[in-house]
mmJSON file of the N, C-alpha and C atoms, coordinates in Angstrom:
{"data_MODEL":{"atom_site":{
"group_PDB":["ATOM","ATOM","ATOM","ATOM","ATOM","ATOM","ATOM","ATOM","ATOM","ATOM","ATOM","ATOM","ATOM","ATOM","ATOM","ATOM","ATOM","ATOM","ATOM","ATOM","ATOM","ATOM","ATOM","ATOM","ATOM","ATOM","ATOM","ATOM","ATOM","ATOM","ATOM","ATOM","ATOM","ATOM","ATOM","ATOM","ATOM","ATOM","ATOM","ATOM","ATOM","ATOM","ATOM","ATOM","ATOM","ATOM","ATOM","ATOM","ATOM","ATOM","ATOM","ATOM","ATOM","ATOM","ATOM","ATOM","ATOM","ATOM","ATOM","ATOM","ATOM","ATOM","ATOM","ATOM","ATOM","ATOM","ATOM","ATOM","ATOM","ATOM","ATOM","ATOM","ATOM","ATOM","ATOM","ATOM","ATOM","ATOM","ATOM","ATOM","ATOM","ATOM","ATOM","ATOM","ATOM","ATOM","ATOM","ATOM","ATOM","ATOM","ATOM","ATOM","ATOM","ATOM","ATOM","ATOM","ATOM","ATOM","ATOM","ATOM","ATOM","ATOM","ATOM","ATOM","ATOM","ATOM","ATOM","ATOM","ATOM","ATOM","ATOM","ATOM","ATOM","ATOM","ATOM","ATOM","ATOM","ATOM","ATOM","ATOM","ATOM","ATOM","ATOM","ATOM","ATOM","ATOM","ATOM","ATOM","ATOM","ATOM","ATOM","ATOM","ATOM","ATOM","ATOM","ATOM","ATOM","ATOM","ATOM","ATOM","ATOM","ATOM","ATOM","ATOM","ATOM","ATOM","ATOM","ATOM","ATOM","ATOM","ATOM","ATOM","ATOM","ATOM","ATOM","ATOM","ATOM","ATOM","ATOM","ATOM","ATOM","ATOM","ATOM","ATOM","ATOM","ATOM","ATOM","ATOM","ATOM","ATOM","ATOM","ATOM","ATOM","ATOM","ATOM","ATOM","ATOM","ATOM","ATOM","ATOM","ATOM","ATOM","ATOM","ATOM","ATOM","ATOM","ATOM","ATOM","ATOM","ATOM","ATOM","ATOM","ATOM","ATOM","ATOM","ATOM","ATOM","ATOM","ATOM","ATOM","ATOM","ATOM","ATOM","ATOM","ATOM","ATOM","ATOM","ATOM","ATOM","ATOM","ATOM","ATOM","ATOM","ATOM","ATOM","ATOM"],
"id":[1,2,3,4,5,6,7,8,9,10,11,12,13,14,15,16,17,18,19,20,21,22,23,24,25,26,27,28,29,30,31,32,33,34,35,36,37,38,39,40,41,42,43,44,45,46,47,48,49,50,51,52,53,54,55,56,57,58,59,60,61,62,63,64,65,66,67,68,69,70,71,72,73,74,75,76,77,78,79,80,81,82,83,84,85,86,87,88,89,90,91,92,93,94,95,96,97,98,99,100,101,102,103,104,105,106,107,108,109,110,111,112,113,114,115,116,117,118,119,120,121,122,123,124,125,126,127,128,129,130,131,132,133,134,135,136,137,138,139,140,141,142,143,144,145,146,147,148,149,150,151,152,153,154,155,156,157,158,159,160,161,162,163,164,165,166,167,168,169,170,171,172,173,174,175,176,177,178,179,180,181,182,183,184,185,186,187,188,189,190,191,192,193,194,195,196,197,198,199,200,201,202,203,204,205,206,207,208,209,210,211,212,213,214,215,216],
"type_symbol":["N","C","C","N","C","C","N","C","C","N","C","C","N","C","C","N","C","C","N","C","C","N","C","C","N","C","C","N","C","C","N","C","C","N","C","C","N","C","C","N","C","C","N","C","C","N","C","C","N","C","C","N","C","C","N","C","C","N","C","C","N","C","C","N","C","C","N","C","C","N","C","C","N","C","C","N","C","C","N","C","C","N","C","C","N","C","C","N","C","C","N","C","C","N","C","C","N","C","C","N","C","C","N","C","C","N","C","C","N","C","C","N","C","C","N","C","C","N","C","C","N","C","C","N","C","C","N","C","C","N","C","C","N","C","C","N","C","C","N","C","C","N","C","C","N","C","C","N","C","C","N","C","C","N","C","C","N","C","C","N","C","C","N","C","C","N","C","C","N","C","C","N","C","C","N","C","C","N","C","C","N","C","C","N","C","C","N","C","C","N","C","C","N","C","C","N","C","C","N","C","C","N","C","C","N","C","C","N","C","C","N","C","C","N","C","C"],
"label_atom_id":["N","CA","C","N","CA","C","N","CA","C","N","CA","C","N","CA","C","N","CA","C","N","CA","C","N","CA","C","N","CA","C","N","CA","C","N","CA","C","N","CA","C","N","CA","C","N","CA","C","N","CA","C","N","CA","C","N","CA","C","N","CA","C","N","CA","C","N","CA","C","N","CA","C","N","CA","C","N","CA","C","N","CA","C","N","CA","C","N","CA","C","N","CA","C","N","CA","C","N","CA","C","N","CA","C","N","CA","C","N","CA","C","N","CA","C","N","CA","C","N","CA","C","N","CA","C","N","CA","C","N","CA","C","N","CA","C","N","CA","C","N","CA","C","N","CA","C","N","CA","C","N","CA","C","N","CA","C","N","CA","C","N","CA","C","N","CA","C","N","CA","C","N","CA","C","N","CA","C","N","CA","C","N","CA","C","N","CA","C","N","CA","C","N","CA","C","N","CA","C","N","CA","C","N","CA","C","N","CA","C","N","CA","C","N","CA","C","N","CA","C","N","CA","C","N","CA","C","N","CA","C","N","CA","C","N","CA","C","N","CA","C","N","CA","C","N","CA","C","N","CA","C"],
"label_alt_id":[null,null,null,null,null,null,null,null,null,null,null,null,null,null,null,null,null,null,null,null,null,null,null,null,null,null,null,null,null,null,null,null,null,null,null,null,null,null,null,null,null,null,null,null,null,null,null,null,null,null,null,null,null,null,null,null,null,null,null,null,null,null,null,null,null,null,null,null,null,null,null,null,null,null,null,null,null,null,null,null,null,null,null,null,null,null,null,null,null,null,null,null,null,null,null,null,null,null,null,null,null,null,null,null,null,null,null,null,null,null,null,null,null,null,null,null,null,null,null,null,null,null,null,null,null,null,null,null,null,null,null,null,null,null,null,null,null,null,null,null,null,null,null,null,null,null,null,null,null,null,null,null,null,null,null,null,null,null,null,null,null,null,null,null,null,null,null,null,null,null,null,null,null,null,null,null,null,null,null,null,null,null,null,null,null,null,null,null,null,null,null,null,null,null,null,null,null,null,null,null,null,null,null,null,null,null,null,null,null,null,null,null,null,null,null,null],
"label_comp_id":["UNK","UNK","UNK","UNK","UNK","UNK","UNK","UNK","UNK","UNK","UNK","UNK","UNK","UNK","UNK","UNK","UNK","UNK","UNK","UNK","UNK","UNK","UNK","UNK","UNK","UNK","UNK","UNK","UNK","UNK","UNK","UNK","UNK","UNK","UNK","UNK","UNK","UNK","UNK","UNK","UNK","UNK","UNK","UNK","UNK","UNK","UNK","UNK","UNK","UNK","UNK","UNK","UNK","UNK","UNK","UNK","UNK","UNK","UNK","UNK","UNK","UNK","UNK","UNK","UNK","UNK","UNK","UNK","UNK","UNK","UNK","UNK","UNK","UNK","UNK","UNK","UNK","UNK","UNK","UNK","UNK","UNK","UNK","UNK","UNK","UNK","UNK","UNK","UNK","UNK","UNK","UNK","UNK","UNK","UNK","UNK","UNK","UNK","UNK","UNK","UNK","UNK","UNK","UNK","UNK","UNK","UNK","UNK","UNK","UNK","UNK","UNK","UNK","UNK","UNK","UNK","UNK","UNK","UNK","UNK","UNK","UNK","UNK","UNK","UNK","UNK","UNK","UNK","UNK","UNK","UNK","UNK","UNK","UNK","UNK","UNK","UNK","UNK","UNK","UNK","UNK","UNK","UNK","UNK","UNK","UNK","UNK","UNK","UNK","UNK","UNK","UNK","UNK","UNK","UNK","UNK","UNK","UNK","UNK","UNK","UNK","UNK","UNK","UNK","UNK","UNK","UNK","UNK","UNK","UNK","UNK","UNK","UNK","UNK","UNK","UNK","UNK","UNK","UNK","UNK","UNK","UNK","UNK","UNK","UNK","UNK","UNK","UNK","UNK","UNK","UNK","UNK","UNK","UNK","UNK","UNK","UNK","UNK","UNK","UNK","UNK","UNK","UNK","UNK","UNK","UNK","UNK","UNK","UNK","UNK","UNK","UNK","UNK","UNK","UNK","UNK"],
"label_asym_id":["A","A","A","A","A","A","A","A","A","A","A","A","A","A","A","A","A","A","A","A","A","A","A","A","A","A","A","A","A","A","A","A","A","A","A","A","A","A","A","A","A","A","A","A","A","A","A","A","A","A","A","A","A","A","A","A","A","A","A","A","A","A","A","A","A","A","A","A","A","A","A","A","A","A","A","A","A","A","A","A","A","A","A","A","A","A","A","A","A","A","A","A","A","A","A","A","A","A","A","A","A","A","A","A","A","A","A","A","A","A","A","A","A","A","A","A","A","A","A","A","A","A","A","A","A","A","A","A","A","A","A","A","A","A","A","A","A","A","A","A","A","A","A","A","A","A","A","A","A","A","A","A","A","A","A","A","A","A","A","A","A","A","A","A","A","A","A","A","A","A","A","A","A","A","A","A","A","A","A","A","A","A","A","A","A","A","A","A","A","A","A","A","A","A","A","A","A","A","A","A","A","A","A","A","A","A","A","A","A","A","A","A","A","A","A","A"],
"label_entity_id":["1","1","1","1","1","1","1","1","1","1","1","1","1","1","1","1","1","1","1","1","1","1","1","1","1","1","1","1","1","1","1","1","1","1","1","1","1","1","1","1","1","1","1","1","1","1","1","1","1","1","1","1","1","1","1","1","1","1","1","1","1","1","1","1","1","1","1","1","1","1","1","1","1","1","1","1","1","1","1","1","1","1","1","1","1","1","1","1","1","1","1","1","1","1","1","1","1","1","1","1","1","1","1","1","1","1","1","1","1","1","1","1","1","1","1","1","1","1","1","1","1","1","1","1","1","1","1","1","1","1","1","1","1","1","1","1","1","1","1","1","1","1","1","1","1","1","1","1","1","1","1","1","1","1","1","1","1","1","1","1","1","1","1","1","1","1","1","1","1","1","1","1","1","1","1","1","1","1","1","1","1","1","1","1","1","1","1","1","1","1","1","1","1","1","1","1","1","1","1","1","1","1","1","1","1","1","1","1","1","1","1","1","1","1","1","1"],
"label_seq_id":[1,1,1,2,2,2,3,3,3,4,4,4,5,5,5,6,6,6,7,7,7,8,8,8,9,9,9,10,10,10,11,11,11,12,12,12,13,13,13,14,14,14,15,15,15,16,16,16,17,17,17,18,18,18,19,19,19,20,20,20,21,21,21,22,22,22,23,23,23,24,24,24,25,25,25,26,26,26,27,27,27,28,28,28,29,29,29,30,30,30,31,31,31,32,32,32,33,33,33,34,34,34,35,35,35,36,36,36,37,37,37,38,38,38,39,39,39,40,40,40,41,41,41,42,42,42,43,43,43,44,44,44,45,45,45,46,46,46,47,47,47,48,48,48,49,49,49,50,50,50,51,51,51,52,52,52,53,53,53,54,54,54,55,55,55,56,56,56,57,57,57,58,58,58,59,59,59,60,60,60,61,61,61,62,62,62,63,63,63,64,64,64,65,65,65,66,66,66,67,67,67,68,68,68,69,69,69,70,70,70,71,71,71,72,72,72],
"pdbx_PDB_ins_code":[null,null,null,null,null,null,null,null,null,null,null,null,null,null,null,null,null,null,null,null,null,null,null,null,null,null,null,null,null,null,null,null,null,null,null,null,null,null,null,null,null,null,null,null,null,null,null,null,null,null,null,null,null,null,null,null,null,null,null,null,null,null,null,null,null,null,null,null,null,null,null,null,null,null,null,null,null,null,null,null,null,null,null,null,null,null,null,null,null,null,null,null,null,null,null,null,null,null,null,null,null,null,null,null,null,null,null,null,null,null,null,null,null,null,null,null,null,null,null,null,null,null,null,null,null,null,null,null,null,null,null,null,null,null,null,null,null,null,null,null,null,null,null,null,null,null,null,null,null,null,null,null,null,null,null,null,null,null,null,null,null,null,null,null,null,null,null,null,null,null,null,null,null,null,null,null,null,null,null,null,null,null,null,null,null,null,null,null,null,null,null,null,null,null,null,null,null,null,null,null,null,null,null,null,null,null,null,null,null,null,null,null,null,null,null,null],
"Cartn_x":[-75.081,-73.716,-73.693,-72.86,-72.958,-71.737,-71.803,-71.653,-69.562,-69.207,-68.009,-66.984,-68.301,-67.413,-68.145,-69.413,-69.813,-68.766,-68.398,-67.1,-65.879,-65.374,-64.493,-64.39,-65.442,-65.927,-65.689,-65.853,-66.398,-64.895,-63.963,-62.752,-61.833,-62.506,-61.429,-61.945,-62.793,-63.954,-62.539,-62.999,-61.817,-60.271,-59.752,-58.539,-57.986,-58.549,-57.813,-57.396,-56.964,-56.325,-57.069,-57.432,-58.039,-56.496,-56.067,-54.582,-54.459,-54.744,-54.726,-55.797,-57.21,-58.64,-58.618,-57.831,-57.869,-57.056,-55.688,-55.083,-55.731,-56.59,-57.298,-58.161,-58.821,-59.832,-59.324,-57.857,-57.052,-57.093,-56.604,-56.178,-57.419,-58.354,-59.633,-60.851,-60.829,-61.745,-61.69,-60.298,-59.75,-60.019,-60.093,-60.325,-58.96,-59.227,-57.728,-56.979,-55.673,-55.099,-55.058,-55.824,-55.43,-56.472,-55.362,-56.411,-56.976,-56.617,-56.822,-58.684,-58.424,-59.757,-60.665,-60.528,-61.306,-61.843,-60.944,-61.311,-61.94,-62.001,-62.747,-64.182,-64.235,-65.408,-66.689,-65.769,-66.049,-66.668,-65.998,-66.218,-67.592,-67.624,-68.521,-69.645,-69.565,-70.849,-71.165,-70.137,-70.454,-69.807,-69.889,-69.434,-70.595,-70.071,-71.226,-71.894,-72.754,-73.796,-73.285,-72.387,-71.584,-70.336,-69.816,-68.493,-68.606,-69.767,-70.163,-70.234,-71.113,-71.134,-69.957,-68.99,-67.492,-66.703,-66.795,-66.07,-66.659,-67.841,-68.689,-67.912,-67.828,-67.571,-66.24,-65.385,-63.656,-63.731,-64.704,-64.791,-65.516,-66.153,-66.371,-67.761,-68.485,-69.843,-71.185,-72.203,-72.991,-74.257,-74.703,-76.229,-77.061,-77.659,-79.496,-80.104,-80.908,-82.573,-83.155,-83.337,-84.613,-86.323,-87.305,-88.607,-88.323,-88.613,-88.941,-90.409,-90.314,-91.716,-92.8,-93.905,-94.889,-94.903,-94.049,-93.644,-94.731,-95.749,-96.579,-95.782],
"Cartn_y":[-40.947,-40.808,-39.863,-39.169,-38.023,-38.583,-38.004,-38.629,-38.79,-38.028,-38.044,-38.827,-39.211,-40.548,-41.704,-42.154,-42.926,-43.534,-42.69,-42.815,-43.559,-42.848,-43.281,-44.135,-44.866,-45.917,-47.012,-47.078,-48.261,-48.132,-47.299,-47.34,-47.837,-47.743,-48.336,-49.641,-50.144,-51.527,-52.233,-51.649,-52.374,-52.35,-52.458,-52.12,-51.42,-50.751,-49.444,-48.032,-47.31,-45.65,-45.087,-43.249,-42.384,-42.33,-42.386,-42.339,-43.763,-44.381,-45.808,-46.038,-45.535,-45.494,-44.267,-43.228,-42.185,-42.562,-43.464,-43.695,-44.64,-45.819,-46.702,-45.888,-44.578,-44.099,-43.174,-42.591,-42.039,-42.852,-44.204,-44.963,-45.46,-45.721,-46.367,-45.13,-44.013,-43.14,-41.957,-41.519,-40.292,-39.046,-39.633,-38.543,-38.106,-37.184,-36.027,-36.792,-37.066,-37.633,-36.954,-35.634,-34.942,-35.198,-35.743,-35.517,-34.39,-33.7,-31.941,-32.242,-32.328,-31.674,-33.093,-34.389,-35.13,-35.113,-34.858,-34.531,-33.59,-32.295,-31.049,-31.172,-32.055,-32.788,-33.501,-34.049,-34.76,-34.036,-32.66,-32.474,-31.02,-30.981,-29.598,-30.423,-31.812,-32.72,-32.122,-31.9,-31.793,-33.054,-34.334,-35.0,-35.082,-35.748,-35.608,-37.007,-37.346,-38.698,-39.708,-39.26,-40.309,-40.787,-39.168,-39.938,-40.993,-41.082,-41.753,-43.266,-43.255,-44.548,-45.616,-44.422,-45.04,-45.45,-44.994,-44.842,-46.18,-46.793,-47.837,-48.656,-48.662,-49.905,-50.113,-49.673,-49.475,-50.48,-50.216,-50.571,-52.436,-52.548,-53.454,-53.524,-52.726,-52.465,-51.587,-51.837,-51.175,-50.146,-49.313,-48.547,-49.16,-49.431,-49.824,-49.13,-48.607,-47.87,-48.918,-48.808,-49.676,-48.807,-49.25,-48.224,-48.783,-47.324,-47.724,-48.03,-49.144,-49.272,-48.444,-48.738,-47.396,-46.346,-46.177,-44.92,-45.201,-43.542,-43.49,-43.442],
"Cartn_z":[-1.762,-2.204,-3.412,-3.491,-4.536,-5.923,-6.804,-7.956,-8.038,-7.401,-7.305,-6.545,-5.391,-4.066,-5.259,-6.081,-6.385,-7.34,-8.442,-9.294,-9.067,-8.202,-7.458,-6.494,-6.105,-5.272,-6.42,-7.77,-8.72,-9.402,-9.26,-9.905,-8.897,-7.39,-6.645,-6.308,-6.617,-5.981,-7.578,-8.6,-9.633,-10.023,-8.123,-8.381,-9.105,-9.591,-10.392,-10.246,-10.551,-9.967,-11.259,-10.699,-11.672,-12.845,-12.498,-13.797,-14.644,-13.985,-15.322,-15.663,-15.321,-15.694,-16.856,-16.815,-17.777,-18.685,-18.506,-19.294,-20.196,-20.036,-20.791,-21.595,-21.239,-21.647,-22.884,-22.845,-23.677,-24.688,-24.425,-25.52,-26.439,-25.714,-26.513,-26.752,-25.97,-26.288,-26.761,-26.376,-26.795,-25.567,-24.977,-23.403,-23.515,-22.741,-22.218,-20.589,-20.918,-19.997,-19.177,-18.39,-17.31,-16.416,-15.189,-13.882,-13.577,-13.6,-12.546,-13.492,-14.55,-15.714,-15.722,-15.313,-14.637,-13.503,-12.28,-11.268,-10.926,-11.737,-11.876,-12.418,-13.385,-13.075,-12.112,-11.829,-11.233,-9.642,-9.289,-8.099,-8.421,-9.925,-10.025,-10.445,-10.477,-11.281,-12.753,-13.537,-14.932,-16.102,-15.253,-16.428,-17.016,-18.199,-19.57,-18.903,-19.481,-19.624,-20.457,-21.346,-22.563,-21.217,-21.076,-20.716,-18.871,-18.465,-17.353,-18.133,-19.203,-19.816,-20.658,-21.059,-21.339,-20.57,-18.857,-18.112,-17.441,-17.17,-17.063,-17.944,-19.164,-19.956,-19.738,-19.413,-19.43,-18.142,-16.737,-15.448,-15.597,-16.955,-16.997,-16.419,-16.727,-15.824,-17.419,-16.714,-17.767,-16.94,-17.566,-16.579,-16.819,-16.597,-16.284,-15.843,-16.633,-15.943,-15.619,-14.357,-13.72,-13.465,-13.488,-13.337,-11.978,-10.714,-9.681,-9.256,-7.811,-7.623,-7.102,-7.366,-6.828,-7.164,-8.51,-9.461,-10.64,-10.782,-11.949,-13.084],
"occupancy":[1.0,1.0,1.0,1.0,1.0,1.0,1.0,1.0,1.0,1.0,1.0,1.0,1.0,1.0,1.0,1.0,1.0,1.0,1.0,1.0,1.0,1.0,1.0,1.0,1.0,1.0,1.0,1.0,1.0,1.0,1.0,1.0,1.0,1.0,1.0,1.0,1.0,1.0,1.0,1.0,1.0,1.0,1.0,1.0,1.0,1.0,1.0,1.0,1.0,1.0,1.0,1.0,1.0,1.0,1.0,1.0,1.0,1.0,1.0,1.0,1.0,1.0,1.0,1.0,1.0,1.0,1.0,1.0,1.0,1.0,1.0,1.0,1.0,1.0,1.0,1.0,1.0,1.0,1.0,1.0,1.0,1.0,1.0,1.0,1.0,1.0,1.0,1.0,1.0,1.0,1.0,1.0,1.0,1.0,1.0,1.0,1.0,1.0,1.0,1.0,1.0,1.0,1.0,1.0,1.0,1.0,1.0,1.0,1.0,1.0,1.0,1.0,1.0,1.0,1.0,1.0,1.0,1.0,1.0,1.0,1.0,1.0,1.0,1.0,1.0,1.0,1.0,1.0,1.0,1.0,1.0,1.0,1.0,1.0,1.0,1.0,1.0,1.0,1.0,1.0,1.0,1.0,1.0,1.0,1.0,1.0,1.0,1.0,1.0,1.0,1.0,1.0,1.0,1.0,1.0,1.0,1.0,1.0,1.0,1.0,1.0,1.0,1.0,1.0,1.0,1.0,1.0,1.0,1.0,1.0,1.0,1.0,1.0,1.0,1.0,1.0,1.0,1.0,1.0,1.0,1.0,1.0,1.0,1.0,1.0,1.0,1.0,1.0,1.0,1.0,1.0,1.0,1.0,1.0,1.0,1.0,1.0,1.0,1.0,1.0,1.0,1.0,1.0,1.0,1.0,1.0,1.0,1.0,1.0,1.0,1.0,1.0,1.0,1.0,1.0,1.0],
"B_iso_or_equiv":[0.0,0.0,0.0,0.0,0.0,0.0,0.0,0.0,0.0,0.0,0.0,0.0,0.0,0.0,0.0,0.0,0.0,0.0,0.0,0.0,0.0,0.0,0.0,0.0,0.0,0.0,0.0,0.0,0.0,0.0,0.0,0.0,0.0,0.0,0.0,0.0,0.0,0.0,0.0,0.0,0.0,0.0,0.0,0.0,0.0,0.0,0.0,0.0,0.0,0.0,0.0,0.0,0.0,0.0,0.0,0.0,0.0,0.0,0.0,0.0,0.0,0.0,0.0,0.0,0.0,0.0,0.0,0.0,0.0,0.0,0.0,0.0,0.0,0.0,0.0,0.0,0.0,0.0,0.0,0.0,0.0,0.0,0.0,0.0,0.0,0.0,0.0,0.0,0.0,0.0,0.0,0.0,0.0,0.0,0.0,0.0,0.0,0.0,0.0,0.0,0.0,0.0,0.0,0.0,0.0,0.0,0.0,0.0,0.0,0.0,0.0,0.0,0.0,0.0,0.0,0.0,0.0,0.0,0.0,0.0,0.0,0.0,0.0,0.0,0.0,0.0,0.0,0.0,0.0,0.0,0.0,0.0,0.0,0.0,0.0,0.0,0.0,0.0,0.0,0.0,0.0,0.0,0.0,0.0,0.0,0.0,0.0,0.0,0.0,0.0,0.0,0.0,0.0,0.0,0.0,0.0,0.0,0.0,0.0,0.0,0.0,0.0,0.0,0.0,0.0,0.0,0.0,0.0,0.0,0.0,0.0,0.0,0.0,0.0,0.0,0.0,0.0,0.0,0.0,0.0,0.0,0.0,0.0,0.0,0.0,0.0,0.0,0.0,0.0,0.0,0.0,0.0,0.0,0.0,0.0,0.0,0.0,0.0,0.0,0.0,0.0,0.0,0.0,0.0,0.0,0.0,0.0,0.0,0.0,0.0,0.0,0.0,0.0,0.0,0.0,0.0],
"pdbx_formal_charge":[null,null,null,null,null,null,null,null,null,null,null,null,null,null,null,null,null,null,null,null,null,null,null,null,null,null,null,null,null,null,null,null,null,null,null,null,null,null,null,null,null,null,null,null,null,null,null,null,null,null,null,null,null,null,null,null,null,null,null,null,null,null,null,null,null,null,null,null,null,null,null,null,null,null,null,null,null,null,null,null,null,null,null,null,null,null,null,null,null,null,null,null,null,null,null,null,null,null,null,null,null,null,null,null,null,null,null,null,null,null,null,null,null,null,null,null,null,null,null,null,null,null,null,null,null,null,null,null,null,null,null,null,null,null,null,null,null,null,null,null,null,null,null,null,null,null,null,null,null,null,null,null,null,null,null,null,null,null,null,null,null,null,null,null,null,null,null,null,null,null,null,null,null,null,null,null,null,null,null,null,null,null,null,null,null,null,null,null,null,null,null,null,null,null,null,null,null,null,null,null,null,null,null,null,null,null,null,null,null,null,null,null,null,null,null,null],
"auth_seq_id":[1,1,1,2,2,2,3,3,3,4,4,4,5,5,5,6,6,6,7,7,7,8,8,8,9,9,9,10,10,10,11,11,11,12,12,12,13,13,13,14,14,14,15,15,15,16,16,16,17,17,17,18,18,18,19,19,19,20,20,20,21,21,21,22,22,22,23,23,23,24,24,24,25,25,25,26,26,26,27,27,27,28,28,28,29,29,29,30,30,30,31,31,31,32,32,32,33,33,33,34,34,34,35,35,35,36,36,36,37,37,37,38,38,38,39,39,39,40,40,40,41,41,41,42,42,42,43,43,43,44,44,44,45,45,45,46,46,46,47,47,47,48,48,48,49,49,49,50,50,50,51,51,51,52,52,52,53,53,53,54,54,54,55,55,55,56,56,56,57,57,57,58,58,58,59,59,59,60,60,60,61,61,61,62,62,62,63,63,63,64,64,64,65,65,65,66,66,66,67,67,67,68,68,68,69,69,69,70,70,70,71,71,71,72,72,72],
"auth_comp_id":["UNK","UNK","UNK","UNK","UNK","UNK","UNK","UNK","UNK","UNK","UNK","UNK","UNK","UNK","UNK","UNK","UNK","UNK","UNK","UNK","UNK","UNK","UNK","UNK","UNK","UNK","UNK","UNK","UNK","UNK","UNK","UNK","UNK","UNK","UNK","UNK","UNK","UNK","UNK","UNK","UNK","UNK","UNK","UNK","UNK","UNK","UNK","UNK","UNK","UNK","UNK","UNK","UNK","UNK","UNK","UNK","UNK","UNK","UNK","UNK","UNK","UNK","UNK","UNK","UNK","UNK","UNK","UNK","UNK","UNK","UNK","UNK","UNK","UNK","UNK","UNK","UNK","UNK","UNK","UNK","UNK","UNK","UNK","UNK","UNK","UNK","UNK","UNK","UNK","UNK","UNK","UNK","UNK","UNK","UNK","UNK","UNK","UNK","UNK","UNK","UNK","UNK","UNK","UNK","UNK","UNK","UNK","UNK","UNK","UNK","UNK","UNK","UNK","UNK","UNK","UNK","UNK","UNK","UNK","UNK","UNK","UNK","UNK","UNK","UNK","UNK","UNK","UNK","UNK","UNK","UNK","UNK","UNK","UNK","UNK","UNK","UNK","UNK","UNK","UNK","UNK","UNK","UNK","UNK","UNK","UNK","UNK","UNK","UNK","UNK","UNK","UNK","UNK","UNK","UNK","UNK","UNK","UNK","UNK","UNK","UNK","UNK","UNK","UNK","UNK","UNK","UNK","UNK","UNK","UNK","UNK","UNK","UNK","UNK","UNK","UNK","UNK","UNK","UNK","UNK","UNK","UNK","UNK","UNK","UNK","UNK","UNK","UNK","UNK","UNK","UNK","UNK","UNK","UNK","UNK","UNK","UNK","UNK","UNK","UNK","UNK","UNK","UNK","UNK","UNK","UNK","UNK","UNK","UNK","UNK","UNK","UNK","UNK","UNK","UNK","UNK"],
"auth_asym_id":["A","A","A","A","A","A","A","A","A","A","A","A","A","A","A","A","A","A","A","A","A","A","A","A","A","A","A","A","A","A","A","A","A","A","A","A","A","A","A","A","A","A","A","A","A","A","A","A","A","A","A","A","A","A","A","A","A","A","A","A","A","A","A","A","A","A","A","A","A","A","A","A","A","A","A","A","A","A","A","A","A","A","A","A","A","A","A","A","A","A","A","A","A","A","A","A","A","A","A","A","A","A","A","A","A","A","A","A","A","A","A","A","A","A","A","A","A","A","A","A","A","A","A","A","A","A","A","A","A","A","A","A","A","A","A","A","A","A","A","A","A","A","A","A","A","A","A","A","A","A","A","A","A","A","A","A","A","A","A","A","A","A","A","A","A","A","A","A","A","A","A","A","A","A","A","A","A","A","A","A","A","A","A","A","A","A","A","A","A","A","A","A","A","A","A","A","A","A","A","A","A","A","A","A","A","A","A","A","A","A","A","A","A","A","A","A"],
"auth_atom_id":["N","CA","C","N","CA","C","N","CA","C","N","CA","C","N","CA","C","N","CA","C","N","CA","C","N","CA","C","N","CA","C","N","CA","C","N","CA","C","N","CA","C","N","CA","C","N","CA","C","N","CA","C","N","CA","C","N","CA","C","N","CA","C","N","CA","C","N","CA","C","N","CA","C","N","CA","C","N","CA","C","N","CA","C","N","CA","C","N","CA","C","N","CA","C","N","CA","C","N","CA","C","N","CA","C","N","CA","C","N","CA","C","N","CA","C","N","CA","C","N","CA","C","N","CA","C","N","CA","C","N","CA","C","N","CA","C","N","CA","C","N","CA","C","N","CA","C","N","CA","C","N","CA","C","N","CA","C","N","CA","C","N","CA","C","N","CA","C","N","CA","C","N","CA","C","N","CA","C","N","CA","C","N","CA","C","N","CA","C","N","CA","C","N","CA","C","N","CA","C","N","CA","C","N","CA","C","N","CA","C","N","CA","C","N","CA","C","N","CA","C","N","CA","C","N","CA","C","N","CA","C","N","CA","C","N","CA","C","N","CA","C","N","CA","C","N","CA","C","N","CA","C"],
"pdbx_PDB_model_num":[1,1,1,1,1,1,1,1,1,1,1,1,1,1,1,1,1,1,1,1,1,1,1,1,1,1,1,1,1,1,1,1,1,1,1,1,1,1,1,1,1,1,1,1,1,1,1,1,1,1,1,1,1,1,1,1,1,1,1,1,1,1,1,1,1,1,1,1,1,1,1,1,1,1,1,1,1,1,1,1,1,1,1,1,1,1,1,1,1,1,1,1,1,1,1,1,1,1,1,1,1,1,1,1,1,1,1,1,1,1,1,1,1,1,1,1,1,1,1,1,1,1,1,1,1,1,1,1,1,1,1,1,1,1,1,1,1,1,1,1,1,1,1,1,1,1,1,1,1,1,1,1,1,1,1,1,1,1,1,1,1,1,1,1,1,1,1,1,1,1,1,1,1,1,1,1,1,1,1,1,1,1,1,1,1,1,1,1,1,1,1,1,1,1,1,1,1,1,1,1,1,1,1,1,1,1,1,1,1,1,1,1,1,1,1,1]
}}}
């Protein structure tokens, strides 16, 4: 799954829309309320690494590195 259906898979798994997920993110993070410039993101794979992890916490979710197995 590529990073843009994955996104949007975890914003819609939490009943939520990219417009009230940006709007929460406005209010508590200071993101830019525009879809076009999220979604543009989202489809060139340049979100940042921060803003994946804000966007996680808003969703109510966190990352984990896991070590995989059979990995030196």
């Amino acid at each position: 799954m590529d990073v843009r259906s994955e996104i949007k898979s975890y914003i819609v798994r939490e009943g939520m829309t990219i417009g009230k997920v940006l709007d929460v993110l406005h209010r508590k993070k200071g993101w830019s309320c525009s879809r076009s410039n999220f979604s543009d993101k989202l489809a060139r794979g340049t979100i940042r690494y921060k803003e994946v992890k804000e966007l996680a916490e808003i969703l109510g979710y966190e990352i984990v590195w896991e070590k995989k197995k059979g990995r030196i």
